[in-house]
C-alpha beads as a LAMMPS data file, in Angstrom:
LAMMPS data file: protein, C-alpha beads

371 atoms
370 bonds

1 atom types
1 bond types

-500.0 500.0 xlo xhi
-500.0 500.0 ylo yhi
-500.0 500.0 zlo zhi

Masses

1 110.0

Atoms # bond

1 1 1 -448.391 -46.968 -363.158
2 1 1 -450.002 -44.294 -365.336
3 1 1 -447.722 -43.830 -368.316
4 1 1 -449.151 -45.626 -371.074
5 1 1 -447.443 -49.019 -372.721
6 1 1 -444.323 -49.668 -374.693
7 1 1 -444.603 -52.230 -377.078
8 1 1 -440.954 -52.940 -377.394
9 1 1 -440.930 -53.661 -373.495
10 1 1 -443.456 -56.694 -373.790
11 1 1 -441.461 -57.614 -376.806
12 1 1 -437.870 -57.565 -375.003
13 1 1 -438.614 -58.486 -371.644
14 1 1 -438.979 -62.252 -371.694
15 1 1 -435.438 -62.486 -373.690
16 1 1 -433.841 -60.222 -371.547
17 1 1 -435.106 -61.909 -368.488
18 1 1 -433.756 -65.061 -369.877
19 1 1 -430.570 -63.309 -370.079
20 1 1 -430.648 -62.484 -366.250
21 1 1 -431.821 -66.135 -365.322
22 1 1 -429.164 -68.366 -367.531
23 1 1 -425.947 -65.775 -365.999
24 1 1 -427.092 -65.491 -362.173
25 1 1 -427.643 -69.389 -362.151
26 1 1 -424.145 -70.002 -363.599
27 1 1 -422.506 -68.353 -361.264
28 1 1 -422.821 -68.408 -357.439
29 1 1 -421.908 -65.501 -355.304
30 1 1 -418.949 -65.757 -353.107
31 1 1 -419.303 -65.674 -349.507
32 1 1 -420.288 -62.456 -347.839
33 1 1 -421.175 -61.409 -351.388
34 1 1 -424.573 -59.770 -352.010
35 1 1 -426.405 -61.908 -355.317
36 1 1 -428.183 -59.931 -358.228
37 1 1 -431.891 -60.649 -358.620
38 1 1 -433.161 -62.011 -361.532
39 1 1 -435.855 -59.521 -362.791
40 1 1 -439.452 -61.113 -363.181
41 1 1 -440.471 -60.499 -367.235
42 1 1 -443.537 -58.204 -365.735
43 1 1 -440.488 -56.075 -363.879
44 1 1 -438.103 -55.273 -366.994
45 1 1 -441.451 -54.077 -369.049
46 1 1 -442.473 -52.100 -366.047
47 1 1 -438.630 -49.998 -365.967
48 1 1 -438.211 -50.293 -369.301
49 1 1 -441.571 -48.034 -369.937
50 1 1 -441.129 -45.930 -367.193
51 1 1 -437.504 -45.214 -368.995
52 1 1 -439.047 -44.595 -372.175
53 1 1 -441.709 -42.065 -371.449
54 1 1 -438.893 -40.097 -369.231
55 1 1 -436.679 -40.322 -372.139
56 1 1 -438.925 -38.239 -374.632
57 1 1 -439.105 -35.754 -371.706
58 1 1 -437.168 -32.447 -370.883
59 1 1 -436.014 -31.254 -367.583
60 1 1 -435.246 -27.416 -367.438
61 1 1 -434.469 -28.249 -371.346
62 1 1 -431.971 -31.029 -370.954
63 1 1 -432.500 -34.323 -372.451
64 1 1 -432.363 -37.251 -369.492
65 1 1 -429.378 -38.905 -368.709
66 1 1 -431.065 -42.137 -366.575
67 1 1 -429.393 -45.416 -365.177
68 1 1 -432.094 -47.799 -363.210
69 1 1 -430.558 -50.296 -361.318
70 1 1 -432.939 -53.383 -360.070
71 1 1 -431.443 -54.032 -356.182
72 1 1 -433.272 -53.776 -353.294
73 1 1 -431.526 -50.871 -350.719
74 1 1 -431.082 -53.342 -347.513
75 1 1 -428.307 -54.519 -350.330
76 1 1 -426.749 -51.200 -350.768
77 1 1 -425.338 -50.427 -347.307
78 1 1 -423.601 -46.692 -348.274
79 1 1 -425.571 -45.764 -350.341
80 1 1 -428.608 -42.589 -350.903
81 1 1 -431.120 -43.041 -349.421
82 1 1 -434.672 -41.969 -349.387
83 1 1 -436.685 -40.535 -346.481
84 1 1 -439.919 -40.777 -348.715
85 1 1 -439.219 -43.386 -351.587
86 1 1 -440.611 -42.329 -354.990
87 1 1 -442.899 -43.738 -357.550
88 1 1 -441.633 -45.795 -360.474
89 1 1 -443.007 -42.873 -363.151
90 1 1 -441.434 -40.588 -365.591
91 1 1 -442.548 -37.565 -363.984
92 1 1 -440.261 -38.087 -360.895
93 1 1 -437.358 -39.870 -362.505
94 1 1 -436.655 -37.198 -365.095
95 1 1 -437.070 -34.569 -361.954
96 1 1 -433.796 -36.868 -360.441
97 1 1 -432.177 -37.229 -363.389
98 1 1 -429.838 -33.788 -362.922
99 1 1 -429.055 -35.128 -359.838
100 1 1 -427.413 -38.803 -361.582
101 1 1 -426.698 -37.875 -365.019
102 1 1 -422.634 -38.416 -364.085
103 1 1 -421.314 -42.029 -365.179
104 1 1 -421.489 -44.752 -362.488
105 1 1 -424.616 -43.009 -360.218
106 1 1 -428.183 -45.346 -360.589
107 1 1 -431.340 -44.870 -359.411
108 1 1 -432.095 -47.774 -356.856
109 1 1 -435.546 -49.156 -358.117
110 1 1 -437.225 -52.048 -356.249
111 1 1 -440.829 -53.205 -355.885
112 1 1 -443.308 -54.049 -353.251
113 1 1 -446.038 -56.021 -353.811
114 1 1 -447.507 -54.519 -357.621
115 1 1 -445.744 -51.203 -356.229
116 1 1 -442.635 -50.310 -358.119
117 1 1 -440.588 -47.500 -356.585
118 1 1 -437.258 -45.534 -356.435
119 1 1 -435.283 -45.714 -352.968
120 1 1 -432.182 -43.647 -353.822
121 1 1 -429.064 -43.524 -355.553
122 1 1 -426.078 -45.816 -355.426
123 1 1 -422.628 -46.551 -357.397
124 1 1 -422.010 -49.818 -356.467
125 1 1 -423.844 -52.554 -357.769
126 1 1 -423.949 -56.748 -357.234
127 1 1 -422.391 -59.045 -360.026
128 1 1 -425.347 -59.226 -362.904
129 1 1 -427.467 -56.635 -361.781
130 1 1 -429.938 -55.764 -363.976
131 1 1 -429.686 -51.866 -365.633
132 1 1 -431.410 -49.617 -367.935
133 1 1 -429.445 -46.508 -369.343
134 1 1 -431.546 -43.945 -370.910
135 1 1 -429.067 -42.459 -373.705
136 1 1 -431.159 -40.250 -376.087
137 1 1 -434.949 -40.262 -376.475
138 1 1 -436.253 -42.864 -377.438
139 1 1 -432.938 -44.858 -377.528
140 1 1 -432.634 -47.213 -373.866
141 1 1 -429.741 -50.066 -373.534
142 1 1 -429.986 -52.884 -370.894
143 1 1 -426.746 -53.607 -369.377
144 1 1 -425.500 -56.304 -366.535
145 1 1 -422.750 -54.911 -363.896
146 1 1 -419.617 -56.563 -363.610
147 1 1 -419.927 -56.659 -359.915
148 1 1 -417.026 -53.086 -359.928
149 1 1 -417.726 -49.831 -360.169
150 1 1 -418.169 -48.717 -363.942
151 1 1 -417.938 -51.866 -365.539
152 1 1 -421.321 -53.431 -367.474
153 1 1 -421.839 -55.826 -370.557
154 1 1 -425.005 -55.024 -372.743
155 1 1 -427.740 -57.411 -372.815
156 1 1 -430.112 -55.276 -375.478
157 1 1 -430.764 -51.808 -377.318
158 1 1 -434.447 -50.710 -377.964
159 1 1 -434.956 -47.846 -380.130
160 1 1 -438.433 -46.362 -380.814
161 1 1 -439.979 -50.055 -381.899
162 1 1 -436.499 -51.957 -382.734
163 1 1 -435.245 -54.806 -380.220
164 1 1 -431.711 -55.748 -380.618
165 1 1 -430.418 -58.388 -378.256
166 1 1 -426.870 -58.711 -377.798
167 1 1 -424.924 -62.039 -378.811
168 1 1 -421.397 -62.103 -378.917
169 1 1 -421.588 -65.439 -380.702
170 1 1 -423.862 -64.195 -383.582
171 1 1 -422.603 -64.087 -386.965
172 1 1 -418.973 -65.384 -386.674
173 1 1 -417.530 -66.922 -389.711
174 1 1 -417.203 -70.685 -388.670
175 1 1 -414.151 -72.599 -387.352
176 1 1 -412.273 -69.635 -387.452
177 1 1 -409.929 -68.107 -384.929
178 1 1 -411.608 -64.991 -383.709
179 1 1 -410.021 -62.175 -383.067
180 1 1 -412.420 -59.462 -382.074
181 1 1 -413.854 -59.923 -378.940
182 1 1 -410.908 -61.052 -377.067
183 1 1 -409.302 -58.078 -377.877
184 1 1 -411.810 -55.986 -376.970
185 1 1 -412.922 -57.733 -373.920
186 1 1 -416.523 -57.963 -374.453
187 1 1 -417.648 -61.063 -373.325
188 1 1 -417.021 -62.251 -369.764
189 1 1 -415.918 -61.324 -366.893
190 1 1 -412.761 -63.380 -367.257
191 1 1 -411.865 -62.247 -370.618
192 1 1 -411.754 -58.152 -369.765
193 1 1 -407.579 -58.116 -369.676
194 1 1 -406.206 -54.841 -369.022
195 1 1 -405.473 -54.809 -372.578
196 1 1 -408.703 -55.284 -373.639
197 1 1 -409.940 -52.976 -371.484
198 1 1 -407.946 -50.000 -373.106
199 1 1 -408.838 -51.017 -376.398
200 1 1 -412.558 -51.007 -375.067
201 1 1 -412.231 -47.625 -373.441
202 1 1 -410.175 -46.231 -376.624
203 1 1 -413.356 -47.050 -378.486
204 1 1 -416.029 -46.149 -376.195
205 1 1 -414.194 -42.482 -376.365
206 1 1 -413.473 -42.201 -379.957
207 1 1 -417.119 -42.913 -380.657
208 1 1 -417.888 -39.828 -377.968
209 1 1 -415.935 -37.705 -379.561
210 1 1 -418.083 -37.286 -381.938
211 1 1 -415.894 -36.293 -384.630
212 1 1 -414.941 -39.591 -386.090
213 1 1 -412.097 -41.178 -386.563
214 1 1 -409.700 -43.821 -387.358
215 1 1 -406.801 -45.805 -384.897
216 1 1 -404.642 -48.208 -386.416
217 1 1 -403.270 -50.845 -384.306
218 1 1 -400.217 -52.044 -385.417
219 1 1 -397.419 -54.790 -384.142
220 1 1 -394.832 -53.398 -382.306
221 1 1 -391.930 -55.193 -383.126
222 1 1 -391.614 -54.231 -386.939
223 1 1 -392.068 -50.988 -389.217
224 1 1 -394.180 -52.367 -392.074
225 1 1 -396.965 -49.956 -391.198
226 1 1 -395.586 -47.543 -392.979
227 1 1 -395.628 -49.323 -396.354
228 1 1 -399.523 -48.101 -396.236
229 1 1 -398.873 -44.948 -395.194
230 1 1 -398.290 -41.700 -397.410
231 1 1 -394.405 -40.279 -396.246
232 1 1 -393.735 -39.055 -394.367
233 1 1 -396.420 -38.619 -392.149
234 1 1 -397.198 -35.072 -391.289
235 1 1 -397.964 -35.814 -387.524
236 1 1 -395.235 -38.311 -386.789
237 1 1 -394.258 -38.482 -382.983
238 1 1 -390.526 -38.962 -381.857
239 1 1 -390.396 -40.454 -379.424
240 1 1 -393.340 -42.406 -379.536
241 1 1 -395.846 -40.937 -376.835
242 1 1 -395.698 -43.961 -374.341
243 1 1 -397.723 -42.364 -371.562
244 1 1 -400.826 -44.745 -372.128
245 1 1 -398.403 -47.718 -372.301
246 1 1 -396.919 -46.907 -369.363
247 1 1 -400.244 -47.011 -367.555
248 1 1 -401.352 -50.143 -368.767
249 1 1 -398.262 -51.902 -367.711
250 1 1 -397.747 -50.194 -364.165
251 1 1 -401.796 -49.814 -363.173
252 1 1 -402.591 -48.293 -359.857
253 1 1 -404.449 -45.259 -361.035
254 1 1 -407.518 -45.527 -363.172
255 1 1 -407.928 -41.666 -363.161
256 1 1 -405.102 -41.365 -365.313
257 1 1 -405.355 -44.184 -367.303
258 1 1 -409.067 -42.765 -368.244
259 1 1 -407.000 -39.323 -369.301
260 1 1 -404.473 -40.903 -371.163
261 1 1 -407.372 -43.035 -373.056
262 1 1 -408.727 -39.599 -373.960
263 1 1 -406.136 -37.969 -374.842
264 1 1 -405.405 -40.737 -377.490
265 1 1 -409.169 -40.927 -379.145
266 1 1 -408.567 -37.412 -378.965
267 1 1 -406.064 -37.830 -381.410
268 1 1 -408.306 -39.510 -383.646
269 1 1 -410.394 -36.602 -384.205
270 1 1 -407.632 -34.947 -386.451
271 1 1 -408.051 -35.611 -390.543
272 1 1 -406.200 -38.807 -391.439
273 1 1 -405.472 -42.165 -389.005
274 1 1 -403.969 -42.819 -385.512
275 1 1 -401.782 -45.359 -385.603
276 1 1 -400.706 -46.892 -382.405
277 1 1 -398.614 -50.359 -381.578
278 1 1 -399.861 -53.214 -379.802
279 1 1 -398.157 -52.142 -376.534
280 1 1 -400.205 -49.017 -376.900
281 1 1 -396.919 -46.823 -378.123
282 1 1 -398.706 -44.110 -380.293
283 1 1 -396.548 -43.468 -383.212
284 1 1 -398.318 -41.452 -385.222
285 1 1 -401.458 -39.364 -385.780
286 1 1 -403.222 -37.466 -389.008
287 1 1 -401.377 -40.916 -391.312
288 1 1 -403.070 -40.556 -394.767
289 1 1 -403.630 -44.528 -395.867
290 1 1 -402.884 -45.976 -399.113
291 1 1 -402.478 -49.105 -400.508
292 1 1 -399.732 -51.136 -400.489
293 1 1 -397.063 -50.924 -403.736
294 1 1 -398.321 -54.350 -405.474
295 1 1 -400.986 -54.929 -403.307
296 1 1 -404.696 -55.028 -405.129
297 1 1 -407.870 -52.546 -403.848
298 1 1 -410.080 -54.202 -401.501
299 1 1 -413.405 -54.997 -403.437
300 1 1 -415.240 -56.786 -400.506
301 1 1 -415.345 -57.483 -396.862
302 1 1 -417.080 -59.951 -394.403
303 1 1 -419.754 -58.180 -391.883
304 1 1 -420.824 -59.438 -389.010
305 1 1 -422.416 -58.044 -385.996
306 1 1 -423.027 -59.081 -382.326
307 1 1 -426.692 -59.372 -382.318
308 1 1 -429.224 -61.841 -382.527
309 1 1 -430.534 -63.141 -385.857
310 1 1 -427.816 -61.563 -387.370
311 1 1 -426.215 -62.842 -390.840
312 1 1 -422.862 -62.992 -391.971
313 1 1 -422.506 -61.081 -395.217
314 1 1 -420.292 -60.033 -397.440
315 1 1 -420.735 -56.259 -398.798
316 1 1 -418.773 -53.962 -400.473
317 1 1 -416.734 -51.647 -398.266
318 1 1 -418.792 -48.294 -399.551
319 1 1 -421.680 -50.082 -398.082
320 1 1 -420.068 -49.570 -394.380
321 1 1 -419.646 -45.657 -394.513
322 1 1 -417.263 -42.831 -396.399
323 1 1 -413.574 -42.882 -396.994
324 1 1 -412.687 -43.966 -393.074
325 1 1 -414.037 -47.602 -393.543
326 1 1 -412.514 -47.901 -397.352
327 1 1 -408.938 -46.749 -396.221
328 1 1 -409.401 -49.077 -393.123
329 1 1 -410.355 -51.984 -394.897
330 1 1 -407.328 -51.433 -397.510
331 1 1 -404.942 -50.971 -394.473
332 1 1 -406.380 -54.268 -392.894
333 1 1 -406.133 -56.102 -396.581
334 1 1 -402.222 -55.125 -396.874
335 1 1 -401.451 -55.334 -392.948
336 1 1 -402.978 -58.414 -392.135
337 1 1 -401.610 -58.177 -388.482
338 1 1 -403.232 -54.929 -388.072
339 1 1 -406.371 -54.263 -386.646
340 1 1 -408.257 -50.735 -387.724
341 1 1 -411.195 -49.211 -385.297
342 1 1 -413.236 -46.731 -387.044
343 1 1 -415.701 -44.166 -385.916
344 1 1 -418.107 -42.743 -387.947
345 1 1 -419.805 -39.005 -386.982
346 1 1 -423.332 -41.022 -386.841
347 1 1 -422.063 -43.339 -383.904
348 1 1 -421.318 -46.294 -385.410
349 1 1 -418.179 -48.188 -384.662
350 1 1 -416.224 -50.689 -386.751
351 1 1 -413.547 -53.193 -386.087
352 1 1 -411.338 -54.313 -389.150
353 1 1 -409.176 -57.721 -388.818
354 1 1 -408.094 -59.845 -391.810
355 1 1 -409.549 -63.310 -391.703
356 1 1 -407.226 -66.239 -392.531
357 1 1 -410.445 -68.559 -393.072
358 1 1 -412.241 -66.575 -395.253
359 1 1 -408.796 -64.661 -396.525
360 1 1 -410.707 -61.413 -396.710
361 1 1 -411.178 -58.623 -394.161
362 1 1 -413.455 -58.937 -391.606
363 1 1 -415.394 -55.908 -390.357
364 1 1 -417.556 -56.029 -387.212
365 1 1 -419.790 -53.422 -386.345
366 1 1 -420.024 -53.272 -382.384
367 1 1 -421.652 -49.525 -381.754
368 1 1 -424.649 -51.345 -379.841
369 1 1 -421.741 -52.716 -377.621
370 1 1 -420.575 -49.440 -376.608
371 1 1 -423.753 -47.306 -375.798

Bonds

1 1 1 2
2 1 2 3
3 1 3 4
4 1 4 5
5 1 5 6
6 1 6 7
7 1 7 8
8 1 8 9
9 1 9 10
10 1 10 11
11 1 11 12
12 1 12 13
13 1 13 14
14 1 14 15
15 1 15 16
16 1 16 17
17 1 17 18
18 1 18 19
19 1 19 20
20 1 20 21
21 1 21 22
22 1 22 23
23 1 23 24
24 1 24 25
25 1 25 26
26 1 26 27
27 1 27 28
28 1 28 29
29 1 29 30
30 1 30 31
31 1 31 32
32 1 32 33
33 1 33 34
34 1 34 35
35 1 35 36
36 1 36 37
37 1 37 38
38 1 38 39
39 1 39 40
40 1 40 41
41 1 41 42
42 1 42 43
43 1 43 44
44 1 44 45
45 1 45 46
46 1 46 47
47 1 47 48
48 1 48 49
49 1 49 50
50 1 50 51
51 1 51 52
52 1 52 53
53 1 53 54
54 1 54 55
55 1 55 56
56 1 56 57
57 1 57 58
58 1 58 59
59 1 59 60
60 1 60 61
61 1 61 62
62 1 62 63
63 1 63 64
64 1 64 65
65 1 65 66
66 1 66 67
67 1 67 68
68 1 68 69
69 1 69 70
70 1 70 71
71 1 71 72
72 1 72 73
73 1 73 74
74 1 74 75
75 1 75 76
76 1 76 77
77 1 77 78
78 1 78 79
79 1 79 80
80 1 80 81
81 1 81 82
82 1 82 83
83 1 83 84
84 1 84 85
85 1 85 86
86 1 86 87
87 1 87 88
88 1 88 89
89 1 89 90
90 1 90 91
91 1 91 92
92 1 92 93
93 1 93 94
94 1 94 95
95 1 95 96
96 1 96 97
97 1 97 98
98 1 98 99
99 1 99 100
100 1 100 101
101 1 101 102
102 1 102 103
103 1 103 104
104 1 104 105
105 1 105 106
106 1 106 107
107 1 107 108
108 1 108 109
109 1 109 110
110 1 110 111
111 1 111 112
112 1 112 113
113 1 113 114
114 1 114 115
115 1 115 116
116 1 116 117
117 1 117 118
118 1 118 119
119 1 119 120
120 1 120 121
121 1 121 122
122 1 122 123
123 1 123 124
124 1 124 125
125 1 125 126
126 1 126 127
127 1 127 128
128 1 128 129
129 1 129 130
130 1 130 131
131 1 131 132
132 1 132 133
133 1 133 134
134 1 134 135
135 1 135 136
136 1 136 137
137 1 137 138
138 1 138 139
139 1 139 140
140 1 140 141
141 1 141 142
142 1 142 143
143 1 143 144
144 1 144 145
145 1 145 146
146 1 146 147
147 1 147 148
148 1 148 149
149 1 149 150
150 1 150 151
151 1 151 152
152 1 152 153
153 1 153 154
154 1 154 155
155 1 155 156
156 1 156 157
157 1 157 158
158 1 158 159
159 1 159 160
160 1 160 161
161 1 161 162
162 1 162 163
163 1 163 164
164 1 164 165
165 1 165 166
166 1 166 167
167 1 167 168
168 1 168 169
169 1 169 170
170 1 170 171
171 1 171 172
172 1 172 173
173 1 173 174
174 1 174 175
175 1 175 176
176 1 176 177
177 1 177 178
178 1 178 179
179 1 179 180
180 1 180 181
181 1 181 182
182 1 182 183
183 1 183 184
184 1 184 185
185 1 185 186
186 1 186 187
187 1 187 188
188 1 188 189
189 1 189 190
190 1 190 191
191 1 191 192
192 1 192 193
193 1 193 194
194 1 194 195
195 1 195 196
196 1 196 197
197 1 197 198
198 1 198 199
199 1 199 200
200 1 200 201
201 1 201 202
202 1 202 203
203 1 203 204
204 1 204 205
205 1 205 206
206 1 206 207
207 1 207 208
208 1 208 209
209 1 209 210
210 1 210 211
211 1 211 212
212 1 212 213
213 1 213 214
214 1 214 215
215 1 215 216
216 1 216 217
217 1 217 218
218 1 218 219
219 1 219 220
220 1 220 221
221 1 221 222
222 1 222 223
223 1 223 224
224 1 224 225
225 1 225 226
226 1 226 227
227 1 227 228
228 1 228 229
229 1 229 230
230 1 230 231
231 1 231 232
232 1 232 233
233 1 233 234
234 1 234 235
235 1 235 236
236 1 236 237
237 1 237 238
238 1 238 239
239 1 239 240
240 1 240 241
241 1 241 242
242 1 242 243
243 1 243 244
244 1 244 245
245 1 245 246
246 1 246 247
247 1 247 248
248 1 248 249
249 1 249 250
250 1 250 251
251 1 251 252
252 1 252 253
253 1 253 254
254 1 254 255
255 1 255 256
256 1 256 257
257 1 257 258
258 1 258 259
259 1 259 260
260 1 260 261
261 1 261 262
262 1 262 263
263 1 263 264
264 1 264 265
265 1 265 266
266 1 266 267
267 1 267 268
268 1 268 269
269 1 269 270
270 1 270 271
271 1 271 272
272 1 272 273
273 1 273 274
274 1 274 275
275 1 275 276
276 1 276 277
277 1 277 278
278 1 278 279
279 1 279 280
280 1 280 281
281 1 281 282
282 1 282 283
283 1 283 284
284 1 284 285
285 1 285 286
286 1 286 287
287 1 287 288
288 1 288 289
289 1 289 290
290 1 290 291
291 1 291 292
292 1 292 293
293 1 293 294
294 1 294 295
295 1 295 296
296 1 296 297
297 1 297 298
298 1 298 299
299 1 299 300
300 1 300 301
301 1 301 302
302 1 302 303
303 1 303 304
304 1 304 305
305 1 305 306
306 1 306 307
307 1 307 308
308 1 308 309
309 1 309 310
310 1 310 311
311 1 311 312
312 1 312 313
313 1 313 314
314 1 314 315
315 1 315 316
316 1 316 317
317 1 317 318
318 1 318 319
319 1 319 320
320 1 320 321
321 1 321 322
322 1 322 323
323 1 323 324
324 1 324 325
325 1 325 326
326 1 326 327
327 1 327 328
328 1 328 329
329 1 329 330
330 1 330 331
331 1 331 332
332 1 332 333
333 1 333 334
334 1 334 335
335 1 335 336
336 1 336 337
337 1 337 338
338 1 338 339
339 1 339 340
340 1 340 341
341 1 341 342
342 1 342 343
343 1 343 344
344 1 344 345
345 1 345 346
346 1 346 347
347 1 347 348
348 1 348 349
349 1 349 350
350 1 350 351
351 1 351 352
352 1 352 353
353 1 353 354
354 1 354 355
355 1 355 356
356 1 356 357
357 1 357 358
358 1 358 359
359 1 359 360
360 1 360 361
361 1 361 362
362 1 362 363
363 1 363 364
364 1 364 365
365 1 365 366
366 1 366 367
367 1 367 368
368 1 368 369
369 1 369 370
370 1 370 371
């Protein structure tokens, strides 16, 4: 290897590699089925610099777009492969990296001996395989697969000399029902519902828009919504537009599920909220928020966020970003069965839910769980 070290890497990799080692133990492979690897530490520091020096590099102009998967190609029966396999080295991997920027294509990287090299390209991955997404220079995210096409949980985000490992479990308010992550399907395997998937892919594309923006999630079976809503709403839809519901409850094609998805964040984009039921009826987009007749303005909120070390505090809601989080966190405070996602223009992502325990709102930031 020639490219000179990453601190961050030696920093990260013996965590991560626990990471690997604890979920590929836990959980056997079925028969027939192909089982993950558990990176050595010396492995993840070795991809993890060659990732970072090829994400501060330019190719024709355009920034990288990387995803290194660890799995050896006898595993990958259909998939690219190689005549001449390719040094581990940012020089040749930002060369590829035209060639893979699309979602769901990897560059196959296995050793030999000290030798680490890349064998090809592949989509399809083994349960926990360990990955490493380039997404802007400096800025690398290390993700397990689900064992299906497209579907990953993030294990840690370096940027420049920050490590952030993931922990669902950090930072919850204690002995409290939680919310969050089952509706957003972000822990297991086992607990990404088809519901929770939308809600994950809602946010994942509202956060790509770039534009930010604000979706209400509301209960379906009563109108009290609209109590914190300035009437009437100037983007009101009649009917409801019930084409991402009706994917969700008849599945069968994920290429139109992914459209609908869009199509929705999209609407989040326009000035004001998105409000849309808990069947995923959208009722409404462009809804200016205000508080509740008799209710009183949100002063503070509890934030938490899934990494480790993390604290639970509780901030004022100006602290969290502009006029989005404050008329989310209101909307939360007077709806308590209402949840509020919020995109800011910078990337980061917050989830609003009222806490009975704590009888505040609780505010999550989750943007590391969506690069």
């Amino acid at each position: 290897m020639t490219q000179p070290a990453y601190p961050a890497a030696r920093t990260a990799a013996p965590r991560i590699r626990a990471h690997f080692e604890r979920h590929i133990a836990a959980r056997a492979p079925q028969p027939g089925q192909y089982a993950a690897v558990a990176p050595e530490t010396s492995t993840i520091e070795t991809i993890i610099e060659a990732a970072f020096w090829a994400s501060l590099r330019r190719e024709e102009g355009f920034m990288p777009r990387i995803s290194l998967a660890f799995v050896e190609p006898e595993a990958m029966k259909s998939s690219l492969r190689f005549e001449r396999r390719l040094p581990l080295e940012a020089e040749p991997i930002t060369r590829l990296s035209p060639a893979v920027e699309r979602p769901g294509l990897h560059l196959g990287v296995w050793r030999e001996g000290e030798q680490f090299f890349v064998w090809g390209a592949t989509r399809k991955l083994p349960l926990f395989c360990f990955v490493l997404e380039v997404i802007a220079p400096g800025l690398l995210v290390v993700k397990h697969s689900r064992g299906e096409v497209g579907k990953f949980v993030n294990v840690a985000v370096l940027q420049g000399d920050q490590v952030k490992m993931i922990d669902e479990h950090a930072a919850r308010p204690q002995d409290c029902p939680q919310l969050l992550p089952p509706l957003l399907g972000f822990e297991s395997q086992e607990s990404f519902s088809a519901a929770a998937s939308v809600l994950n892919r809602l946010a994942i594309s509202m956060r790509a828009h770039g534009r930010g923006g604000s979706l209400l999630v509301v209960p379906a079976d009563t109108g009290h919504w609209r109590e914190s809503v300035l009437q009437p709403v100037q983007y009101a839809l009649a009917p409801g537009f019930l084409q991402l519901a009706d994917l969700v409850n008849t599945p069968g094609d994920p290429d139109a599920l992914l459209r609908a998805v869009d199509t929705v964040a999209g609407l989040t984009a326009v000035d004001g909220a998105t409000v849309m039921t808990d069947r995923h009826e959208v009722l409404a987009f462009g809804a200016k928020i205000i508080r509740r007749t008799g209710s009183s303005q949100v002063t503070e909120v509890l934030l938490t966020e899934p990494i480790e070390g993390a604290r639970v505090e509780v901030v004022e809601p100006a602290q969290l970003g502009g006029t989005r989080h404050l008329s989310a966190a209101q909307f939360v405070r007077d709806q308590h069965d209402a949840l509020a996602l919020v995109a800011s223009q910078d990337g980061r992502f917050t989830v609003f839910a009222w806490s009975p325990c704590e009888n505040m709102v609780h505010a999550h930031r989750i943007e590391s769980l969506l690069l």
